[in-house]
Backbone as a chain_set.jsonl record, in Angstrom:
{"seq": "XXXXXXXXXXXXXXXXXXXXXXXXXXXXXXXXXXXXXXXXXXXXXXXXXXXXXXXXXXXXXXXXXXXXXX", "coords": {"N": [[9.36, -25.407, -38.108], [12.112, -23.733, -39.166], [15.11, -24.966, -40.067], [18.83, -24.7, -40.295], [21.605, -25.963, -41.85], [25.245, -26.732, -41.196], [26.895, -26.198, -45.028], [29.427, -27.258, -45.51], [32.185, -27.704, -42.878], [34.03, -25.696, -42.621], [32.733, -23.584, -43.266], [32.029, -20.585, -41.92], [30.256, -18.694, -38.965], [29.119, -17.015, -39.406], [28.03, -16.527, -41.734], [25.837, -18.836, -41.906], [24.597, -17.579, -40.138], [23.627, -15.625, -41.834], [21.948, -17.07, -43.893], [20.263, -18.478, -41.955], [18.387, -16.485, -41.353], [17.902, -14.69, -44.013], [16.289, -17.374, -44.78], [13.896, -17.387, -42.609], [13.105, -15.163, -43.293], [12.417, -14.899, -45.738], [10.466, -17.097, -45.064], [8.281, -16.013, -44.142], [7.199, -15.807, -41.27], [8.085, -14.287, -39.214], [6.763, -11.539, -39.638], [4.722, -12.434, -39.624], [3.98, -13.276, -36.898], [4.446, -10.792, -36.052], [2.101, -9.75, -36.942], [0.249, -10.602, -35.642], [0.622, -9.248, -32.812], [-0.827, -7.672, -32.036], [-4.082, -6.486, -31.717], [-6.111, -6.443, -34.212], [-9.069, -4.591, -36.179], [-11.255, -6.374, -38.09], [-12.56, -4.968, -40.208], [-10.228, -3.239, -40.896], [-8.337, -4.917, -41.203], [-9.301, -5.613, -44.097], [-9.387, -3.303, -45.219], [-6.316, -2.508, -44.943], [-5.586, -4.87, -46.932], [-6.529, -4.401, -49.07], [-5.382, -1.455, -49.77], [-2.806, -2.509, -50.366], [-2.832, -4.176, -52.631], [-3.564, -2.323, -54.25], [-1.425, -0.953, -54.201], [0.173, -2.594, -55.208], [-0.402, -3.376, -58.15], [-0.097, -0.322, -58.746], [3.031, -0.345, -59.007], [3.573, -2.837, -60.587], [2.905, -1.438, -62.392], [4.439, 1.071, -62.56], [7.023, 0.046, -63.16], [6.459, -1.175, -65.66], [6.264, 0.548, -67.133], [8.922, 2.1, -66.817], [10.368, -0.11, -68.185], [9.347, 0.13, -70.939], [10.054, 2.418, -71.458], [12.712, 2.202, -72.626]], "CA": [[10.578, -24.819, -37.593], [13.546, -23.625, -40.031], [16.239, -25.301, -40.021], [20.24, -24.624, -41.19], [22.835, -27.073, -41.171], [26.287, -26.156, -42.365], [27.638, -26.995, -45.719], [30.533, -27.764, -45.17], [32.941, -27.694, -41.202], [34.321, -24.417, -42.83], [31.714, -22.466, -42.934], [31.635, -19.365, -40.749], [28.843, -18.957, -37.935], [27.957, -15.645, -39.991], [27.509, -16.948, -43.25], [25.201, -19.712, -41.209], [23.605, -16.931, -39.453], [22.874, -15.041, -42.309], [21.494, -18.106, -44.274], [18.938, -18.434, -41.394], [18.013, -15.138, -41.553], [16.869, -15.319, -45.141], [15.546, -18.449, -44.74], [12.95, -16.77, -41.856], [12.391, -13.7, -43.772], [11.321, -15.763, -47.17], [9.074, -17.685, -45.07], [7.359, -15.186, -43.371], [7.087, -16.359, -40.011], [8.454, -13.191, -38.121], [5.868, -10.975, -40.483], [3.244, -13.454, -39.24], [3.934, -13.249, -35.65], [4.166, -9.175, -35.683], [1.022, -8.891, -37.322], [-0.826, -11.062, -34.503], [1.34, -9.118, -32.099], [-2.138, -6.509, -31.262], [-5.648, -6.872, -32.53], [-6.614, -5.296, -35.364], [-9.871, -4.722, -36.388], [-11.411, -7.215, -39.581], [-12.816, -3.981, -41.288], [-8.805, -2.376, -40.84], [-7.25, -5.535, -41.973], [-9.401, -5.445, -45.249], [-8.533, -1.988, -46.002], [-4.607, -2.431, -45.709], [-5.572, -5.406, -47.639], [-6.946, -3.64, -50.674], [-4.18, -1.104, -50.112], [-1.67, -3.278, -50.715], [-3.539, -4.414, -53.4], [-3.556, -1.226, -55.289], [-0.044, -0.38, -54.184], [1.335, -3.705, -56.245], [-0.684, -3.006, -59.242], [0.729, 1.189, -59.295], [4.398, -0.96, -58.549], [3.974, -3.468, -61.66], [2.444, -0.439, -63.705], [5.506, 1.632, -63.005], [7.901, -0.905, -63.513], [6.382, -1.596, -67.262], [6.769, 1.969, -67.8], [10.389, 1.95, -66.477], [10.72, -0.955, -69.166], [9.311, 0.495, -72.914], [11.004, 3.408, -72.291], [14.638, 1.951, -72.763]], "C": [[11.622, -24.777, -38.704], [14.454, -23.701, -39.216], [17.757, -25.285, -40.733], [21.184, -25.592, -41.265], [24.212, -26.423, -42.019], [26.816, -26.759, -43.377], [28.485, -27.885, -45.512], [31.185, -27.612, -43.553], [33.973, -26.58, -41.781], [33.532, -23.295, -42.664], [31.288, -21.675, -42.024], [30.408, -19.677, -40.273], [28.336, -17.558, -39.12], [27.418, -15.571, -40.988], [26.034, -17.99, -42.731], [24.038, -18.798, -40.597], [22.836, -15.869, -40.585], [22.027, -16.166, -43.604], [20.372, -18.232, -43.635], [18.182, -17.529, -41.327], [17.226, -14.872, -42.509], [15.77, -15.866, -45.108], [13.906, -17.878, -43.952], [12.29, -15.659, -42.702], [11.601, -14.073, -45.198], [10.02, -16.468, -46.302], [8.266, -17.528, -44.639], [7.068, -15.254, -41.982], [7.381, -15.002, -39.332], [7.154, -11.668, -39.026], [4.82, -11.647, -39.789], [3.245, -13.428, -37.752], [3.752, -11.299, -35.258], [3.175, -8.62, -35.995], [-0.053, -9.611, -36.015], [-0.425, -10.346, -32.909], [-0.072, -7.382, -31.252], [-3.148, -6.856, -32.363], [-5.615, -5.911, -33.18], [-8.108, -5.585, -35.738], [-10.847, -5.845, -37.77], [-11.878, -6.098, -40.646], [-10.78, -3.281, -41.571], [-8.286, -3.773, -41.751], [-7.769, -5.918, -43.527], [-8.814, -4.213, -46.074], [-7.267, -2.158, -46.437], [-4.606, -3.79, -46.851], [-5.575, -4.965, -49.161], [-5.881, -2.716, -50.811], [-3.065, -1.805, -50.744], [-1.655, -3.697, -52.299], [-3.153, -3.489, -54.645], [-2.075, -0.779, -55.513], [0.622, -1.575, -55.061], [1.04, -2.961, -57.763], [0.187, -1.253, -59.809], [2.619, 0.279, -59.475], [4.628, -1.151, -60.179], [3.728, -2.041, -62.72], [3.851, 0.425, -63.999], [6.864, 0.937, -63.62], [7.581, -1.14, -65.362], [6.312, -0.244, -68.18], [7.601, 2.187, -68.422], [11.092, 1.404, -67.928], [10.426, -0.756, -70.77], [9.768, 1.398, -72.578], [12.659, 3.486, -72.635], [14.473, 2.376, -74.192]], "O": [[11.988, -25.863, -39.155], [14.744, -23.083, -38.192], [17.837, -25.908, -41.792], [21.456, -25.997, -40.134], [24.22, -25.834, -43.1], [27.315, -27.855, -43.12], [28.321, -29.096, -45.356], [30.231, -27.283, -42.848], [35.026, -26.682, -41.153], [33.732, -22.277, -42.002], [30.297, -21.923, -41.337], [29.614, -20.5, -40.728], [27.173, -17.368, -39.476], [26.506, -14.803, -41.295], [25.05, -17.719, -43.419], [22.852, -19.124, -40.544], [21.734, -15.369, -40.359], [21.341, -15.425, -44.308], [19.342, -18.166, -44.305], [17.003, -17.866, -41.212], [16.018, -14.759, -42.305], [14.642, -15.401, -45.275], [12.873, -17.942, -44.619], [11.09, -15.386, -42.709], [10.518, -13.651, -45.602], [8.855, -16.434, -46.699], [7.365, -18.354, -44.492], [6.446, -14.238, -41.671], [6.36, -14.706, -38.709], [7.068, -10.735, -38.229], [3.936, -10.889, -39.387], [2.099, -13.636, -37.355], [3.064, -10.776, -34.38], [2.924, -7.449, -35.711], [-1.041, -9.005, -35.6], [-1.012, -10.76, -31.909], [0.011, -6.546, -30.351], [-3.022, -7.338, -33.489], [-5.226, -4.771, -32.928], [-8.471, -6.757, -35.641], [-10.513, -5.13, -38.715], [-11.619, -6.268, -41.837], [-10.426, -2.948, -42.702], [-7.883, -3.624, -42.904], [-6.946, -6.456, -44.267], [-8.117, -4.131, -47.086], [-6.871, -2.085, -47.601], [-3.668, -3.801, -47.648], [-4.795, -5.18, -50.089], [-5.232, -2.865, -51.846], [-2.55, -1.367, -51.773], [-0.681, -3.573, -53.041], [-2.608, -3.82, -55.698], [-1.581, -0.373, -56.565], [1.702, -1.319, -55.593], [1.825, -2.252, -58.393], [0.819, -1.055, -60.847], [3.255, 0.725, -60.431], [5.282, -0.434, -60.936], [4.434, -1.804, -63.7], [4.359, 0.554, -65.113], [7.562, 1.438, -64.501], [8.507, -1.244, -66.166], [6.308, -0.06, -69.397], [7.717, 2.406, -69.628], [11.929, 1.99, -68.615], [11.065, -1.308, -71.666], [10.334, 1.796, -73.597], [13.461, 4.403, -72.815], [15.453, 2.437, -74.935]]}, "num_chains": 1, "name": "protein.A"}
């Protein structure tokens, strides 16, 4: 379970709320519950696997593009 506590007894509820917010979205948990949220097949969830896969590698590739041509 993530947990927030506030810095300090100043600290806005929205600064607090967006702190937890983060916190959830770094640790995947709401990602992890929406993907169990309908069956998927084990051949389907290899595919988007390998997609994903390929889609980082084109990502970093463009990115080191991006970067020698300064």
């Amino acid at each position: 379970m993530i947990q927030v506590t506030r810095k300090d007894s100043k600290e806005s509820v929205e600064n607090l709320l967006r702190r937890f917010g983060r916190k959830v979205q770094q640790s995947g948990v709401l990602a992890e519950a929406k993907s169990g949220q309908y069956f998927e097949k084990p051949m389907s969830k290899r595919d988007r696997r390998a997609k994903a896969i390929v889609r980082r590698a084109r990502k970093a590739d463009k990115i080191k593009k991006l970067k020698l041509g300064r």
